[in-house]
C-alpha positions as CSV (number, residue, x, y, z in Angstrom):
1,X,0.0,0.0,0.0
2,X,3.1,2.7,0.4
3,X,3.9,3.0,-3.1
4,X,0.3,4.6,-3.6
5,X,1.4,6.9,-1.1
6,X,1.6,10.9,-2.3
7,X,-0.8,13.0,-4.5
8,X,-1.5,11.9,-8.2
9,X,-2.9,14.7,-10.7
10,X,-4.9,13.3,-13.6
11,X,-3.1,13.5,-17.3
12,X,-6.0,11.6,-19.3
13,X,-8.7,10.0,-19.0
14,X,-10.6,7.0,-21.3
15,X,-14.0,6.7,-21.4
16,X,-14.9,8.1,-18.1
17,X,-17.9,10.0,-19.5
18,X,-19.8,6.5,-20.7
19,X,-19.2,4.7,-17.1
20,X,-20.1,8.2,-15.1
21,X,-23.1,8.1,-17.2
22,X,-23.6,4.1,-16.2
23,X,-24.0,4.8,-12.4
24,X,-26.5,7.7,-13.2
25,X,-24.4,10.8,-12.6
26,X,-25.8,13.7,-13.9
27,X,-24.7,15.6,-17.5
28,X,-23.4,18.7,-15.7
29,X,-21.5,16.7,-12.9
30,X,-20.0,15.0,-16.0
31,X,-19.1,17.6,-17.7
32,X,-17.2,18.9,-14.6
33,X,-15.6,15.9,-13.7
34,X,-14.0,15.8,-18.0
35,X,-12.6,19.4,-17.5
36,X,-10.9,19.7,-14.2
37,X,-8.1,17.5,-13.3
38,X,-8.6,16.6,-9.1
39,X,-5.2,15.3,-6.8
40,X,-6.1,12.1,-5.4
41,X,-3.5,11.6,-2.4
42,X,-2.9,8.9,0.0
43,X,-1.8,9.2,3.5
44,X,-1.0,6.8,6.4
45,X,-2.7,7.8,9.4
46,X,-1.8,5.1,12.2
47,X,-3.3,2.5,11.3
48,X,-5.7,3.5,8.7
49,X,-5.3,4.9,5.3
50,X,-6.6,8.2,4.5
51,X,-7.9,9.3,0.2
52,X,-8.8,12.4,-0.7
53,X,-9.9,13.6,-3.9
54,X,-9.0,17.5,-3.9
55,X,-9.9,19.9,-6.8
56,X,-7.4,22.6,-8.4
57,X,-8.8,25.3,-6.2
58,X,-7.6,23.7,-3.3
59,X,-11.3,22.3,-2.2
60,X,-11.7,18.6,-1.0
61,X,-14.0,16.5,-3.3
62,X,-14.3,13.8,-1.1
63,X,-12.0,12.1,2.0
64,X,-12.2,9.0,3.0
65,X,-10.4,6.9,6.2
66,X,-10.0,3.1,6.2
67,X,-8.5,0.3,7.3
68,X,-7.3,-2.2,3.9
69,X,-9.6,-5.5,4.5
70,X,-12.3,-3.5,6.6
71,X,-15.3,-2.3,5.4
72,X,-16.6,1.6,5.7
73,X,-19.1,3.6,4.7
74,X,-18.2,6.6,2.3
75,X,-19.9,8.7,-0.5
76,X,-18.7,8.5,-4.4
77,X,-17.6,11.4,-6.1
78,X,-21.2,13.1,-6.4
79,X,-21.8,12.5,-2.8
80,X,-24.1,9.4,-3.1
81,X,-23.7,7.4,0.1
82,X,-22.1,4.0,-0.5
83,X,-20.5,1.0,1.0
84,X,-16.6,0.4,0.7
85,X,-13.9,-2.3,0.8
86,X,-10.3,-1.5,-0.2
87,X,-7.9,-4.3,-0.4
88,X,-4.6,-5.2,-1.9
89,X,-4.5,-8.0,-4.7
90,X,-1.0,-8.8,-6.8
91,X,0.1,-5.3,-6.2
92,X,-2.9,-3.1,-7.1
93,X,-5.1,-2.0,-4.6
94,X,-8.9,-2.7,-5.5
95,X,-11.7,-1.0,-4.0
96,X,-15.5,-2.1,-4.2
97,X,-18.2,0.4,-3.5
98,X,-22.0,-0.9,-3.0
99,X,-24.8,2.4,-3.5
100,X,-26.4,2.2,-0.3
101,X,-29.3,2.9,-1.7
102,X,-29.4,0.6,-4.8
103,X,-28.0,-2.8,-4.4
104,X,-27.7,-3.4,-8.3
105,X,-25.2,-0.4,-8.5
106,X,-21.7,-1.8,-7.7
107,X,-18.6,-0.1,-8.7
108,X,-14.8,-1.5,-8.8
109,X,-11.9,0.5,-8.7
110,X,-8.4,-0.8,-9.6
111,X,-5.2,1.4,-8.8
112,X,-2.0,0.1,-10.3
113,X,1.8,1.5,-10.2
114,X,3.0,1.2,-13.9
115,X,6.6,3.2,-14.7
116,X,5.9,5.3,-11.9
117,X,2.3,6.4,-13.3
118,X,-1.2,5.7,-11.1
119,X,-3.3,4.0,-13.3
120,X,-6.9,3.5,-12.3
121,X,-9.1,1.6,-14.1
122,X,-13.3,2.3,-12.9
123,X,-15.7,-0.4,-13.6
124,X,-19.9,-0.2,-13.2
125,X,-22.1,-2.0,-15.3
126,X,-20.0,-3.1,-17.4
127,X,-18.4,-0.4,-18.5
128,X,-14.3,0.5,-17.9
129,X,-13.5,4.0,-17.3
130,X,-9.6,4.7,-17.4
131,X,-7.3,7.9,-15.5
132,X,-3.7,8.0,-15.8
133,X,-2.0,10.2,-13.1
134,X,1.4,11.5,-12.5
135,X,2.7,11.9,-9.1
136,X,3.1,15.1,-7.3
């Protein structure tokens, strides 16, 4: 889990639009989410890990603190609340999120080191959404 450690700016994206539009965001939230490119950092924080999602203006998307293995609630990035479960599988660390309001809505997230570049890979119904990031 240290090698995630830092802040990673986005420097493309693939296909986010169709999977944002999967889970039922809204066009305007969409839009937003294409144009500015957010700082996703990870810290240690005792025992726990904490991720933030921050935008260029300095104001925090989203935070979340959890323990990898341990379940927690949280909100996705339009503030919907949801279930979570972070662990770590061949090196990348995968994260499941449950709508808490909608069982059928299930999200996977899968963050990988490759040549020193985040990549995360976003999957809901069926649909892969791709960010690359360069760290800070």
């Amino acid at each position: 889990m240290d090698k995630f450690a830092g802040k990673w700016e986005v420097t493309s994206t693939e296909k986010m639009d169709e999977m944002l539009k999967a889970v039922g965001m809204d066009e305007e939230k969409i839009k937003m989410y294409g144009e500015i490119k957010p700082v996703f950092g990870y810290t240690k924080d005792g025992d726990y890990w904490v991720g933030d999602i921050v935008l260029p203006n300095g104001q925090v998307v989203k935070t979340s603190k959890f323990k990898v293995g341990e379940p927690f609630d949280t909100t996705s990035i339009d503030q919907r609340p949801v279930k979570s479960l972070v662990e770590l599988k061949d090196g990348k660390m995968v994260e499941t999120f449950t709508d808490a309001n909608d069982a059928t809505l299930s999200m996977t997230v899968t963050r990988e080191i490759v040549n020193d570049e985040l990549i995360m890979k976003v999957t809901a119904r069926g649909i892969t959404g791709i960010t690359k990031h360069k760290r800070l």
